[in-house]
OpenMM code with the backbone's topology and positions (N, CA, C; nanometers):
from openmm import Vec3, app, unit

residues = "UNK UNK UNK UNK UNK UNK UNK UNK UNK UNK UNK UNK UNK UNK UNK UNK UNK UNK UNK UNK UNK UNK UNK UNK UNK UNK UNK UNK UNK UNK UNK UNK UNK UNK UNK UNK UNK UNK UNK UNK UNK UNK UNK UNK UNK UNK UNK UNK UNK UNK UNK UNK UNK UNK".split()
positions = [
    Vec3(0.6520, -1.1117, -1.7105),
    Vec3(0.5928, -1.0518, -1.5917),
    Vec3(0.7057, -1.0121, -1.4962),
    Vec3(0.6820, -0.9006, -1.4514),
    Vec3(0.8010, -0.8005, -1.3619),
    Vec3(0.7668, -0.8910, -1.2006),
    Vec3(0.8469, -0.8764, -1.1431),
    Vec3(0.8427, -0.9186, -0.9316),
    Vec3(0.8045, -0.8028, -0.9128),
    Vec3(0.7036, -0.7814, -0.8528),
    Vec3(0.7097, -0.6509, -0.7617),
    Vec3(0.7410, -0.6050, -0.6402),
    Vec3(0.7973, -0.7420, -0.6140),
    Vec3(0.9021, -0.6832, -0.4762),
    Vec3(1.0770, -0.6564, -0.5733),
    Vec3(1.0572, -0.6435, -0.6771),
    Vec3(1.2113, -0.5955, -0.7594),
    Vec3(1.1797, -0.5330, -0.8911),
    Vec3(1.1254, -0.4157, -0.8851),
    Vec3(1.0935, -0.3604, -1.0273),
    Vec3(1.2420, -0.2917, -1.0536),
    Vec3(1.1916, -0.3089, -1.1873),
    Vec3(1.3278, -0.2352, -1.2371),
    Vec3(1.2944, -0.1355, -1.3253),
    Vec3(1.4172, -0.0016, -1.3098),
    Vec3(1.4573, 0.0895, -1.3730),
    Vec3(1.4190, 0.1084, -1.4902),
    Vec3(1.2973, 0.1205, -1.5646),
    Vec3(1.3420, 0.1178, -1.7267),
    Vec3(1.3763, 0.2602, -1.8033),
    Vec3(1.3489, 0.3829, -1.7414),
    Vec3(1.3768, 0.4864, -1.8198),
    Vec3(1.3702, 0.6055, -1.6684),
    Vec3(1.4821, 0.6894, -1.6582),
    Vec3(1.5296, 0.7487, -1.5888),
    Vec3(1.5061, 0.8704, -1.6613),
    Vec3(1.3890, 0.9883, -1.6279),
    Vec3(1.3461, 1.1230, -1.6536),
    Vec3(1.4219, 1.1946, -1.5629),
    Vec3(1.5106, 1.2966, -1.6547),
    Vec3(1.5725, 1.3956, -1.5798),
    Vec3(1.4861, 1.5454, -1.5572),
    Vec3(1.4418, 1.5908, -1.4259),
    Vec3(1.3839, 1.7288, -1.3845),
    Vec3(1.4350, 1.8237, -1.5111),
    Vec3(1.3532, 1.8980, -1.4931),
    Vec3(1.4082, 2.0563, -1.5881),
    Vec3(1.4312, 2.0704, -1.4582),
    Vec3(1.4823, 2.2399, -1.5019),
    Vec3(1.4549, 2.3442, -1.4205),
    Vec3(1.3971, 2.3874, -1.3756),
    Vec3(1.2905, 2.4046, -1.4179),
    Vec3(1.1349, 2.4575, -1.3473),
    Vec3(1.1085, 2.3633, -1.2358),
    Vec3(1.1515, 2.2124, -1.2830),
    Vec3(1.0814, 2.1416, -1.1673),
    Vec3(1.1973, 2.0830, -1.0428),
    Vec3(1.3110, 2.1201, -1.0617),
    Vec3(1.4248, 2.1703, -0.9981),
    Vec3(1.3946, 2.3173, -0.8559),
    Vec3(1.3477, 2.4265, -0.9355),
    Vec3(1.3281, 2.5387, -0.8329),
    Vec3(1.2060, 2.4740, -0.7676),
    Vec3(1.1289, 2.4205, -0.7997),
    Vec3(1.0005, 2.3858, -0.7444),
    Vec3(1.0030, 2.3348, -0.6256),
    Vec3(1.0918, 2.1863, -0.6785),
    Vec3(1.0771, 2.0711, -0.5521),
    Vec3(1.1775, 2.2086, -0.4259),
    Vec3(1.2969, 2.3168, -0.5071),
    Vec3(1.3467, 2.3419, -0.3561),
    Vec3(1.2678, 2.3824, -0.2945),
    Vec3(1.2103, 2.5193, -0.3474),
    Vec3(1.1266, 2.5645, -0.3103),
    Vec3(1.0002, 2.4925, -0.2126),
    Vec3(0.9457, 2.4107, -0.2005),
    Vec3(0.8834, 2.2944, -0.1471),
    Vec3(0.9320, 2.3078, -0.0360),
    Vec3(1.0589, 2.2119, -0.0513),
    Vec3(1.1768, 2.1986, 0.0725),
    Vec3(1.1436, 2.2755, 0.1524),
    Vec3(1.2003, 2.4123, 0.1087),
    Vec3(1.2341, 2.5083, 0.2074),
    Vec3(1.1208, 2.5137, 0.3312),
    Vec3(0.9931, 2.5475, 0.2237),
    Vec3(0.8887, 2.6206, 0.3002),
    Vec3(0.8091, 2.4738, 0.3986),
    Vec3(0.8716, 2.3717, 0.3961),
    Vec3(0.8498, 2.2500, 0.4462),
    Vec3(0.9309, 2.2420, 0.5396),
    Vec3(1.0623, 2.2606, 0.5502),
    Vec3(1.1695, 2.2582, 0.6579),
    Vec3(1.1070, 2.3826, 0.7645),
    Vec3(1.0875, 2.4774, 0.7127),
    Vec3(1.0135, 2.6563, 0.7456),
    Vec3(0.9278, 2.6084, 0.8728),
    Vec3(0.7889, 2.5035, 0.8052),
    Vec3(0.6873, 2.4515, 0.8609),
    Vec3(0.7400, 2.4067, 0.9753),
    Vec3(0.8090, 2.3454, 0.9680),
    Vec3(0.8625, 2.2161, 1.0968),
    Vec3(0.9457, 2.2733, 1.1970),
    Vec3(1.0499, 2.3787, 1.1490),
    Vec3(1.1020, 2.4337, 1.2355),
    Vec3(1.0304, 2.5347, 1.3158),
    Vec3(0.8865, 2.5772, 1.2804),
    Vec3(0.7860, 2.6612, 1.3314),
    Vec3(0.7190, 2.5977, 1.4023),
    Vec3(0.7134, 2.4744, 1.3832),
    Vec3(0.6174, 2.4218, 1.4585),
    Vec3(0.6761, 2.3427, 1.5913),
    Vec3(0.8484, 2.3052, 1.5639),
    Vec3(0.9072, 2.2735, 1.6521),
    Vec3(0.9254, 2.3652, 1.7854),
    Vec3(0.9393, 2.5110, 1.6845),
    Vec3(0.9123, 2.6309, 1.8051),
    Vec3(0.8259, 2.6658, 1.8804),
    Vec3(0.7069, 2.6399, 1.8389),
    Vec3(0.6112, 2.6144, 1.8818),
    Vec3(0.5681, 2.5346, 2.0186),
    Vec3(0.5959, 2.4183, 1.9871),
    Vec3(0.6231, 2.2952, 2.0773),
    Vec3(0.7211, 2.3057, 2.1580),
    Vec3(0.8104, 2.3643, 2.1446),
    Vec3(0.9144, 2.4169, 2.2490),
    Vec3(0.8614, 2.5091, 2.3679),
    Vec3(0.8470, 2.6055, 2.3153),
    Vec3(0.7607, 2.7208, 2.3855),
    Vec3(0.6232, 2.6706, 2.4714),
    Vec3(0.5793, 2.5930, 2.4284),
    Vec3(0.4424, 2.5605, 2.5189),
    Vec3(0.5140, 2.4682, 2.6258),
    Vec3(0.6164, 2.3668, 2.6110),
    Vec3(0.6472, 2.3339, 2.7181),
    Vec3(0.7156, 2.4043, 2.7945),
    Vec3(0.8148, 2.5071, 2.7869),
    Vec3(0.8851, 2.6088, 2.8575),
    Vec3(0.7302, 2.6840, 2.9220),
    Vec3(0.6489, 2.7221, 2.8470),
    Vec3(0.5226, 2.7884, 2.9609),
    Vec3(0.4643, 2.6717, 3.0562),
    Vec3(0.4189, 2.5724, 2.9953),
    Vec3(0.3733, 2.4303, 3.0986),
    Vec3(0.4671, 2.4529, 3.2068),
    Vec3(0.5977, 2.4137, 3.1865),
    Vec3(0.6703, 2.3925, 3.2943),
    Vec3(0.7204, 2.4864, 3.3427),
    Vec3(0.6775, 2.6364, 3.3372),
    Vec3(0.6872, 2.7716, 3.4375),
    Vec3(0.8184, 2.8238, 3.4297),
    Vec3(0.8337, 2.7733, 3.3198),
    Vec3(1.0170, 2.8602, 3.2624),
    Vec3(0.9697, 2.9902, 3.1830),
    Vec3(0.9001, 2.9713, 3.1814),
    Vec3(0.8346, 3.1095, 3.0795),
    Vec3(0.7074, 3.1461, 3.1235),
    Vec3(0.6961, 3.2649, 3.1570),
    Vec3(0.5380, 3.3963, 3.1935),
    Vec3(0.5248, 3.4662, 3.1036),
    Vec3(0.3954, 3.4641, 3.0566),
    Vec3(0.3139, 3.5281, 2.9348),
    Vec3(0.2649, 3.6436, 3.0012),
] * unit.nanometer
topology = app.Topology()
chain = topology.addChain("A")
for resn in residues:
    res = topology.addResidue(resn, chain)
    for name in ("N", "CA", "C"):
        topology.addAtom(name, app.Element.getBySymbol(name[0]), res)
């Protein structure tokens, strides 16, 4: 019987390629998200706080 506060390693699957472009791809449009949404959140407080007129 394994600890499951210490499992271990038994077989290490290496990505293809396909699932290589994938995960970047992921990334990207995930980093994309956040930095859009950070802009986002930026901008509404610059209008809140009357640094910016719409």
């Amino acid at each position: 019987m394994t600890d499951p506060q210490n499992p271990e390693i038994v077989e290490y699957v290496e990505p293809t390629e396909a699932e290589l472009k994938a995960r970047k791809k992921r990334n990207v449009a995930i980093a994309l998200g956040l930095a859009g949404f950070m802009f986002l959140v930026f901008m509404l407080l610059l209008y809140k706080y009357g640094y910016l007129s719409i």
